[in-house]
N, C-alpha and C positions, 0 to 999 in steps of 0.2 A: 067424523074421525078427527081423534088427536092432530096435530101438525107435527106433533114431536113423535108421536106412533110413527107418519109416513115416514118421516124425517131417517129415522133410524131401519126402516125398512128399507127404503130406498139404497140407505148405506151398505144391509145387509146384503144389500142384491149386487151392489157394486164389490162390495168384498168379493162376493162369493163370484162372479165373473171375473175379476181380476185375481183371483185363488186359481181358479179353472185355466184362465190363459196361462199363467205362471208355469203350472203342473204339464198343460199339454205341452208346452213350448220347451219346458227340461227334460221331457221324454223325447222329443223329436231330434233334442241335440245329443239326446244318449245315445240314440238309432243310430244317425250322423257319423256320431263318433267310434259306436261300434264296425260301423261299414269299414272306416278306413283303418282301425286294425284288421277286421279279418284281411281284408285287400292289404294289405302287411305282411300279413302272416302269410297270405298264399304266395308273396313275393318270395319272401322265406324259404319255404318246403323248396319250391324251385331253384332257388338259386343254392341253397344246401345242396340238393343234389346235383346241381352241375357242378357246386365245385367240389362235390365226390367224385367226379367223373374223369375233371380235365387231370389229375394226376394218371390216371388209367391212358389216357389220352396222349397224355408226357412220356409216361414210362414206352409206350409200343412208338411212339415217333421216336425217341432217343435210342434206341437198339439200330434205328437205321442211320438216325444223323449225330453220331457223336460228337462232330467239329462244330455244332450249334450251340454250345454250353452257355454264352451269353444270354441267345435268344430263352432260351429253358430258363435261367437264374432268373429274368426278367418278368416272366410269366408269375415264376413260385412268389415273386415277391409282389407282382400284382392281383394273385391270386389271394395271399395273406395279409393283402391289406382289405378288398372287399369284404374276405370273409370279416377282417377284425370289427371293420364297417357295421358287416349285418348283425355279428352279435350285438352290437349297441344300440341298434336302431339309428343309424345315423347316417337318415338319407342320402344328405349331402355329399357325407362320406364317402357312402356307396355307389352315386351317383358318378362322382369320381375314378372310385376305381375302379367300377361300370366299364369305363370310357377309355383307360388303361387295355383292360381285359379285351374288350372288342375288337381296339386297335392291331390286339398284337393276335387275336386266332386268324385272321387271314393269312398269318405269315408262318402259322402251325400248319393250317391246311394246304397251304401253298408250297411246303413242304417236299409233300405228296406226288408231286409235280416233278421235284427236281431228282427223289427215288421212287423209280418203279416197283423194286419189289415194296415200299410203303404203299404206293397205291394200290396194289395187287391185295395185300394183308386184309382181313375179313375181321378181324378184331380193330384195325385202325378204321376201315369201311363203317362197321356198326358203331362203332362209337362216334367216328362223325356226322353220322345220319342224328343219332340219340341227340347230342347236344343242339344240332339245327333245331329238333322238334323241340328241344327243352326254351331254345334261345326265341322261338315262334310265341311258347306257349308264356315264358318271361315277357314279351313285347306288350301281349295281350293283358297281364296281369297288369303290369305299370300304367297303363292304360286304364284299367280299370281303378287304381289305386289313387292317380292324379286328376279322374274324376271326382272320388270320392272323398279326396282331402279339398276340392275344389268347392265340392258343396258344404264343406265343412268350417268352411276357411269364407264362404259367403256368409254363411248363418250366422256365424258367431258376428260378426262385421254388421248385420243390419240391422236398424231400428225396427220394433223397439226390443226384438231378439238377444241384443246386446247385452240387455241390460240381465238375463237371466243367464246368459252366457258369462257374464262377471262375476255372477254369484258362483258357477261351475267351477270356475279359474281354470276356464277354457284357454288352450296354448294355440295360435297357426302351426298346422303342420307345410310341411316342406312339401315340394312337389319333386318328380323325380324327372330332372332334366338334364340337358346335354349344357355343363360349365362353361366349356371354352371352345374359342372355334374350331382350333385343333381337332377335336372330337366328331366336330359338324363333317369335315370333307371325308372323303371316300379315303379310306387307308390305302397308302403305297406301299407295297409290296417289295422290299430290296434286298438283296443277299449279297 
């Protein structure tokens, strides 16, 4: 055999395996990358309709505690900055105003406590059960979301992954975390 035949055979085989890694290894990051939009989106749907919900939530607490108008303006305005948050995709954002939001439903439900006929009401009852399970099933999704930007945010980062990952112009996504410590402790409840 030629040396120049192997020569060029040899190269063809190398092509064609370094073709192969290239191709399987930009599918793998498409996958990747798919995971943590849907895990996005599913945050999404949920947190849309919770905060379809907490207005419903507001309006049948306000009929019993009308002298609470700070605690309600404080809510609406933490409630329109997450949503403004989610329409942009802007984790951090959200993550943020996440941690707003959180802070202040104990002290909607807690409410409840201080008017009986609140607690007694069967519309403020089902709604607060609704959002527990919505706030369960959010826990879960985040969770699953910060997995999946976590393997996403590994992949692009390794050799020699990286290197088709630049060709992507693949971005680190954010993870969805608790900012400040504030957020960390148990909320106080005060009226």
């Amino acid at each position: 055999m030629d040396p120049t035949y192997v020569a060029l055979m040899i190269a063809g085989m190398l092509f064609l395996m370094i073709g192969f890694w290239f191709f399987s290894t930009w599918n793998r990051l498409i996958r990747l990358r798919e995971n943590v939009n849907q895990s996005w989106a599913n945050i999404d749907v949920l947190l849309k309709q919770r905060y379809d919900m907490l207005p419903n939530l507001i309006n049948t607490v306000k009929g019993y505690a009308t002298h609470e108008k700070d605690l309600f303006d404080q809510f609406a305005q933490a409630r329109n900055t997450a949503s403004s948050a989610l329409a942009g995709g802007d984790v951090k954002g959200l993550s943020q105003a996440e941690g707003m939001l959180s802070g202040m439903m104990p002290k909607i439900f807690a409410l409840s406590e201080a008017y009986p006929d609140l607690k007694a009401n069967t519309n403020f009852l089902e709604l607060q059960k609704q959002i527990v399970s919505i706030e369960n099933q959010v826990a879960d999704r985040r969770e699953f979301y910060n997995s999946s930007a976590t393997n996403w945010n590994a992949a692009i980062q390794m050799v020699p992954t990286n290197i088709v990952a630049g060709f992507m112009g693949a971005i680190r996504r954010d993870l969805f975390e608790v900012t400040s410590q504030i957020e960390r402790q148990a909320p106080k409840v005060e009226f």
